[in-house]
Biotite code that builds the C-alpha atoms (Angstrom):
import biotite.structure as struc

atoms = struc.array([
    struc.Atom([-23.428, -22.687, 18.574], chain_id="A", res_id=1, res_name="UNK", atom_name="CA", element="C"),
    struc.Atom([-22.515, -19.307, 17.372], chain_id="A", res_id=2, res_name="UNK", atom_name="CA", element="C"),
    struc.Atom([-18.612, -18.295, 18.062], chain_id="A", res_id=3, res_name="UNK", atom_name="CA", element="C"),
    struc.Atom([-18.069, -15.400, 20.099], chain_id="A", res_id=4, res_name="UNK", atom_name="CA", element="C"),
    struc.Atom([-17.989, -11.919, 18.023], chain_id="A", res_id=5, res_name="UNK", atom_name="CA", element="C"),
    struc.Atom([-19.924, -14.074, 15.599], chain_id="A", res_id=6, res_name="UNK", atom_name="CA", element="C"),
    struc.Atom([-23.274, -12.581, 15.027], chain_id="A", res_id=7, res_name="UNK", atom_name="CA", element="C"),
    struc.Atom([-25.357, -9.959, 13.932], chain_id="A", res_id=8, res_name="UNK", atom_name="CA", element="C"),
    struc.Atom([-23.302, -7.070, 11.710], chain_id="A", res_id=9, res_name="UNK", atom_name="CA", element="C"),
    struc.Atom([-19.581, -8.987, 11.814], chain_id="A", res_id=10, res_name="UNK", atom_name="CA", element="C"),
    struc.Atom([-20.077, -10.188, 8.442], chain_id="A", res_id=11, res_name="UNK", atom_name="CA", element="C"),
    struc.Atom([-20.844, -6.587, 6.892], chain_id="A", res_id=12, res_name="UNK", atom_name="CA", element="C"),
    struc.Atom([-18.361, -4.729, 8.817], chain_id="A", res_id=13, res_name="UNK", atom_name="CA", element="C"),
    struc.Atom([-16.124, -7.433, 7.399], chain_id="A", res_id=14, res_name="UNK", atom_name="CA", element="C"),
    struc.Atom([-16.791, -6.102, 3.602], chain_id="A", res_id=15, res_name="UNK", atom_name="CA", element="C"),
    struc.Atom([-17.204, -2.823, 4.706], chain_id="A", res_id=16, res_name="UNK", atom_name="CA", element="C"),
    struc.Atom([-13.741, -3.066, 5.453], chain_id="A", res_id=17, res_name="UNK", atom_name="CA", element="C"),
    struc.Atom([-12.791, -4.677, 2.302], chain_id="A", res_id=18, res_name="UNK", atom_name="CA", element="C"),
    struc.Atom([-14.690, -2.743, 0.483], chain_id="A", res_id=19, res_name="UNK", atom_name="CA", element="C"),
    struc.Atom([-12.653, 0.542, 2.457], chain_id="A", res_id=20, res_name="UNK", atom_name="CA", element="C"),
    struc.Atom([-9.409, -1.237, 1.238], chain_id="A", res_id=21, res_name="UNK", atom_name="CA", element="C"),
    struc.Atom([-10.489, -1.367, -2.372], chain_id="A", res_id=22, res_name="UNK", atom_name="CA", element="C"),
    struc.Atom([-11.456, 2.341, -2.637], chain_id="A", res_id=23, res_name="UNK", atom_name="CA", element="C"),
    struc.Atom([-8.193, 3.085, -0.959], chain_id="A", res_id=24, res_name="UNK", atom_name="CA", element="C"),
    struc.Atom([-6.097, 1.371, -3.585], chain_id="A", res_id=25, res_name="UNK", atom_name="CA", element="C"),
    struc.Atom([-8.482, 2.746, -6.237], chain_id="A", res_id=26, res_name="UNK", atom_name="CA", element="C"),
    struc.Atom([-8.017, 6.191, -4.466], chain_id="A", res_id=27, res_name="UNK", atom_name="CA", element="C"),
    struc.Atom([-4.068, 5.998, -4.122], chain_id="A", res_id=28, res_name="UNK", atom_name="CA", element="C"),
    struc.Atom([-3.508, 4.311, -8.076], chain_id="A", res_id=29, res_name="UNK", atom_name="CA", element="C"),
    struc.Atom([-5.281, 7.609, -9.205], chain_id="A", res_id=30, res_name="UNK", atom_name="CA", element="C"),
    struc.Atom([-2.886, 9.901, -6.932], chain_id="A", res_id=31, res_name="UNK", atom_name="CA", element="C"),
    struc.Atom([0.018, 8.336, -8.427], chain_id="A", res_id=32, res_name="UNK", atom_name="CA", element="C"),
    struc.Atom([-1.465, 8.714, -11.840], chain_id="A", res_id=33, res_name="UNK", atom_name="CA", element="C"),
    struc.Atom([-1.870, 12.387, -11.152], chain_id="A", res_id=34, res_name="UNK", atom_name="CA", element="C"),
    struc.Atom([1.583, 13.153, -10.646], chain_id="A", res_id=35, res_name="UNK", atom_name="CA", element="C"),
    struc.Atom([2.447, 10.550, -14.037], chain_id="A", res_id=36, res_name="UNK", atom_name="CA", element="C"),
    struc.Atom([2.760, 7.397, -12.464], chain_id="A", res_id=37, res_name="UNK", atom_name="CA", element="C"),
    struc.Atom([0.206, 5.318, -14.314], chain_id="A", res_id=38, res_name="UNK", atom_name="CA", element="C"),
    struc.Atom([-1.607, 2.770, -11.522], chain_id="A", res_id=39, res_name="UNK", atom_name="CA", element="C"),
    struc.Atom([-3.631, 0.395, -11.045], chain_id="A", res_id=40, res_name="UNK", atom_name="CA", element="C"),
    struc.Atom([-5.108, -1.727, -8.113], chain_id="A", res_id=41, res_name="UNK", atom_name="CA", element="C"),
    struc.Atom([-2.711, -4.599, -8.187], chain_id="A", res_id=42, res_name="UNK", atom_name="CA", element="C"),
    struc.Atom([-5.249, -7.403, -8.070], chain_id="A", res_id=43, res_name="UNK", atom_name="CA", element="C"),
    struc.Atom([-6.448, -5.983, -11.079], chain_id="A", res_id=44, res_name="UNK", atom_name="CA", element="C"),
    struc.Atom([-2.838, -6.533, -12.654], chain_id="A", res_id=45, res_name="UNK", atom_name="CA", element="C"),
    struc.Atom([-2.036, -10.027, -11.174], chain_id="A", res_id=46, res_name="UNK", atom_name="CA", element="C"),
    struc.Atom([-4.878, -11.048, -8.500], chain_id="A", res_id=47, res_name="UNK", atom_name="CA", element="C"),
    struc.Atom([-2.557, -13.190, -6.327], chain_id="A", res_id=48, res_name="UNK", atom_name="CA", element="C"),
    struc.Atom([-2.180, -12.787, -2.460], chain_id="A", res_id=49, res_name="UNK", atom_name="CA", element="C"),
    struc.Atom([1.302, -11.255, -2.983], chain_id="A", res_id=50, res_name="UNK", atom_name="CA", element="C"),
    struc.Atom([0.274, -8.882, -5.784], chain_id="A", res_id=51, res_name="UNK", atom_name="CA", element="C"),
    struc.Atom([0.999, -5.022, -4.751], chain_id="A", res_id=52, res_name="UNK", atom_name="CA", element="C"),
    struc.Atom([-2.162, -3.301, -3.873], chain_id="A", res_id=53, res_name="UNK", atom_name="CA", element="C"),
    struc.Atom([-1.308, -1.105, -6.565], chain_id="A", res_id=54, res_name="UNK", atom_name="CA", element="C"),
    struc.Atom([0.735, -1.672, -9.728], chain_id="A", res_id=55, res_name="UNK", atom_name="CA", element="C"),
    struc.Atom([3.032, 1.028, -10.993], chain_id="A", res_id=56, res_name="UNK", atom_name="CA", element="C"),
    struc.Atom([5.543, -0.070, -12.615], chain_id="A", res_id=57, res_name="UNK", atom_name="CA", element="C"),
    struc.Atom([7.204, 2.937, -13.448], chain_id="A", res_id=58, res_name="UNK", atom_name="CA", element="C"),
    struc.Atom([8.198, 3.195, -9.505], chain_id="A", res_id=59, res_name="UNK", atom_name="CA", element="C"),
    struc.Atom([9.713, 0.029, -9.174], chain_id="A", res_id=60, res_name="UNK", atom_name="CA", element="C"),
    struc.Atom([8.238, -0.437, -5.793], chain_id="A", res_id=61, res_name="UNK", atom_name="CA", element="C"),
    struc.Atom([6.112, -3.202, -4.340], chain_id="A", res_id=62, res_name="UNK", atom_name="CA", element="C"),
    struc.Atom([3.232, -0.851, -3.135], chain_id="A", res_id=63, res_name="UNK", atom_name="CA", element="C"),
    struc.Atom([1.387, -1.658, -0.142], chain_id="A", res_id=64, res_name="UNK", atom_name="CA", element="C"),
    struc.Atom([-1.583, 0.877, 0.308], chain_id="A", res_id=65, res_name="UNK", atom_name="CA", element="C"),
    struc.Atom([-2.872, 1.800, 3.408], chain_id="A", res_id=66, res_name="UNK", atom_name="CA", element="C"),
    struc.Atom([-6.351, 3.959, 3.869], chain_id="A", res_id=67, res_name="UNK", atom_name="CA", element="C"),
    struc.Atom([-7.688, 3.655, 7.725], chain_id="A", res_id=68, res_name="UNK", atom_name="CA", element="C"),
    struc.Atom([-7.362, 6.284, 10.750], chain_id="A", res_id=69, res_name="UNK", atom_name="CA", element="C"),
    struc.Atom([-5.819, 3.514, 13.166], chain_id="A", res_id=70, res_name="UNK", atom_name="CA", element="C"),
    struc.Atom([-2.330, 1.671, 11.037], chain_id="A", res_id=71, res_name="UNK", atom_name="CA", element="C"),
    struc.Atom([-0.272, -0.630, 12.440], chain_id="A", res_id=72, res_name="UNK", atom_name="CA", element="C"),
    struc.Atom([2.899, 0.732, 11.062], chain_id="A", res_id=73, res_name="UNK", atom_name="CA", element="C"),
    struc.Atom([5.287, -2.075, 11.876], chain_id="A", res_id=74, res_name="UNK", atom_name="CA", element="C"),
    struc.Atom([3.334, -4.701, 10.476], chain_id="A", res_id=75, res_name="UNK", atom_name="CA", element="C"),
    struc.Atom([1.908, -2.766, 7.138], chain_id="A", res_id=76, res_name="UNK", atom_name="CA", element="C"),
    struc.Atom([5.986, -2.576, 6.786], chain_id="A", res_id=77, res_name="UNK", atom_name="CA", element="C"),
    struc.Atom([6.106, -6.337, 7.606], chain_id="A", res_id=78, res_name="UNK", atom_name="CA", element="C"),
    struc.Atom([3.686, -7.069, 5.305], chain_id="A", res_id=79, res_name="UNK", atom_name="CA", element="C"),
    struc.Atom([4.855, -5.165, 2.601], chain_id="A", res_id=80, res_name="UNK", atom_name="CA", element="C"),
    struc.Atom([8.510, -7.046, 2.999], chain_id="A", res_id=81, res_name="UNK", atom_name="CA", element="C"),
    struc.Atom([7.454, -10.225, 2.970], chain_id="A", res_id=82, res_name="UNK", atom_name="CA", element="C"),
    struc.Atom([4.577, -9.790, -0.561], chain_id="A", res_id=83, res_name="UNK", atom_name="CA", element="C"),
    struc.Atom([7.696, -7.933, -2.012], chain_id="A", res_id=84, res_name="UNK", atom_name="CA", element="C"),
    struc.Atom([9.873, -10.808, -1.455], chain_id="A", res_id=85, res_name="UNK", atom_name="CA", element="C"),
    struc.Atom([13.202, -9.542, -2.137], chain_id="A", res_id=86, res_name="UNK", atom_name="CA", element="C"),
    struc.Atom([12.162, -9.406, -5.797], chain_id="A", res_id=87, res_name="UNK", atom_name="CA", element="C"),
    struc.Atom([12.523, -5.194, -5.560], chain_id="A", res_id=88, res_name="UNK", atom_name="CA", element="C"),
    struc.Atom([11.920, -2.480, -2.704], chain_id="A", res_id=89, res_name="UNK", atom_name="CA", element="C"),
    struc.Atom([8.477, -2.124, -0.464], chain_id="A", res_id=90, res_name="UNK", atom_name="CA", element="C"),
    struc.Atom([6.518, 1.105, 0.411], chain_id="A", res_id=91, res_name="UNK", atom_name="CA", element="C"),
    struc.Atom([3.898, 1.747, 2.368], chain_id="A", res_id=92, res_name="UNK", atom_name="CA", element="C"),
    struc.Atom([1.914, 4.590, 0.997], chain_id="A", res_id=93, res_name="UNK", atom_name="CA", element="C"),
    struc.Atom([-0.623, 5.233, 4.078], chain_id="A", res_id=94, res_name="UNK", atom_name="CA", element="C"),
    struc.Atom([-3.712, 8.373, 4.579], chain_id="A", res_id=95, res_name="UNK", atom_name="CA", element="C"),
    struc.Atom([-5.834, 9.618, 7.101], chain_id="A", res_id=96, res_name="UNK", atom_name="CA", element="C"),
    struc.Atom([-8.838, 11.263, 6.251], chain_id="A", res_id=97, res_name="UNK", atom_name="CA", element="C"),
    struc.Atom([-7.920, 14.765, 5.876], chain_id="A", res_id=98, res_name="UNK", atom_name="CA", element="C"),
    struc.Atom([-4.373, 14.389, 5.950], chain_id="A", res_id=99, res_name="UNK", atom_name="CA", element="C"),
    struc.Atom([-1.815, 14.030, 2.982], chain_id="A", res_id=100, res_name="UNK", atom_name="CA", element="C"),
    struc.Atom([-0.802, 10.439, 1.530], chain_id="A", res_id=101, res_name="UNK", atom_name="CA", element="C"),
    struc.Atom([2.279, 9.632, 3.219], chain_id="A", res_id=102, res_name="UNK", atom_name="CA", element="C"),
    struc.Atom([5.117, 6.752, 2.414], chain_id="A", res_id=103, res_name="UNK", atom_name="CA", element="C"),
    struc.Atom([7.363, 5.303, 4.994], chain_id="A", res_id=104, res_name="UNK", atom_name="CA", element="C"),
    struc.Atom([9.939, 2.706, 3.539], chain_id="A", res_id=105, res_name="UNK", atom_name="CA", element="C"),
    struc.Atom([13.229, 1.275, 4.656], chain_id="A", res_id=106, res_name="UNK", atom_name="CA", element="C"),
    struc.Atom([16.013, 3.686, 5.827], chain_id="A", res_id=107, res_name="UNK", atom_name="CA", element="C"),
    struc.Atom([18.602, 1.946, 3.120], chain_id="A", res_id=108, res_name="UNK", atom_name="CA", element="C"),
    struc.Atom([16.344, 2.588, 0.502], chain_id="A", res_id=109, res_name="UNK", atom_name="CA", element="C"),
    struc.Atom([15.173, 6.216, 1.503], chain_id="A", res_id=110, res_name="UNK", atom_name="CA", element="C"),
    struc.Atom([19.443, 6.357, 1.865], chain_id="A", res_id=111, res_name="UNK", atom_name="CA", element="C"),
    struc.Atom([20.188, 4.764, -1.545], chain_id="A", res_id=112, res_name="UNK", atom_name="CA", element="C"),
    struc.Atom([17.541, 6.809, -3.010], chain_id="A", res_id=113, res_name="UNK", atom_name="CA", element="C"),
    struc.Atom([18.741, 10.217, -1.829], chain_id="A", res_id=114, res_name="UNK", atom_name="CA", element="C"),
    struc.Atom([23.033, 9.228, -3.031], chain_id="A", res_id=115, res_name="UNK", atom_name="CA", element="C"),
    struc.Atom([21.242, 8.785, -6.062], chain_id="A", res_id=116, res_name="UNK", atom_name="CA", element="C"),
    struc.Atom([19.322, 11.831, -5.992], chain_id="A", res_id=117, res_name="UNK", atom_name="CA", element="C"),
    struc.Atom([22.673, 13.634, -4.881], chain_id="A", res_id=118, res_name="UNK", atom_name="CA", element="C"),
    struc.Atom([24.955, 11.842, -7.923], chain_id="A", res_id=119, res_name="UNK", atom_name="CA", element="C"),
    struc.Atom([22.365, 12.773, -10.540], chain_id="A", res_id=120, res_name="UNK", atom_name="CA", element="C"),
    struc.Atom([22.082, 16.334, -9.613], chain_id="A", res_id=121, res_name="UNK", atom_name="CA", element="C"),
    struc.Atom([26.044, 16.824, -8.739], chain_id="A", res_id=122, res_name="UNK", atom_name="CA", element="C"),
])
């Protein structure tokens, strides 16, 4: 028999939601390229499961992009930790419709960023 929530419509929602996620990334890899970042969806780069959703190099950040009107903050953040593996810091770069890309990232990194910021312009 069929499970339950199995049925009619789950499997297109399914890659409607996929396909959301992909014009997200494609969506965010061209704001970044805007401002001079060159992007690209990350799958495109590398295609494994820990690949950033988008690869731009010239940030130095694993990149995990987030497009939907509901997020689960804490575990985008978890997932973008754990695909960035301690190889080099995680973002989450996250819209709503209507509303401005936004990027929420560790508070040592935001810290070590801004001392940074601070020496280079002192």
């Amino acid at each position: 028999g069929r499970l339950q929530g199995q049925g009619k419509g789950c499997l297109p929602h399914a890659m409607n939601s996929s396909r959301k996620g992909k014009a997200g990334e494609r969506e965010l890899a061209a704001y970044l390229t805007e401002f001079g970042f060159q992007a690209i969806r990350g799958r495109q780069f590398s295609g494994g499961p820990d690949s950033p959703d988008v690869y731009c190099p010239s940030l130095g950040f694993h990149i995990e992009a987030k497009r939907t009107e509901r997020l689960n903050l804490d575990a985008a953040c978890a997932q973008a930790e754990r695909d960035a593996a301690g190889q080099r810091p995680w973002v989450v770069l996250h819209r709503r419709n209507k509303s401005p890309w936004r990027a929420t990232l560790d508070a040592g990194t935001f810290l070590k960023l801004v001392r940074r910021l601070n020496q280079t312009l002192a």
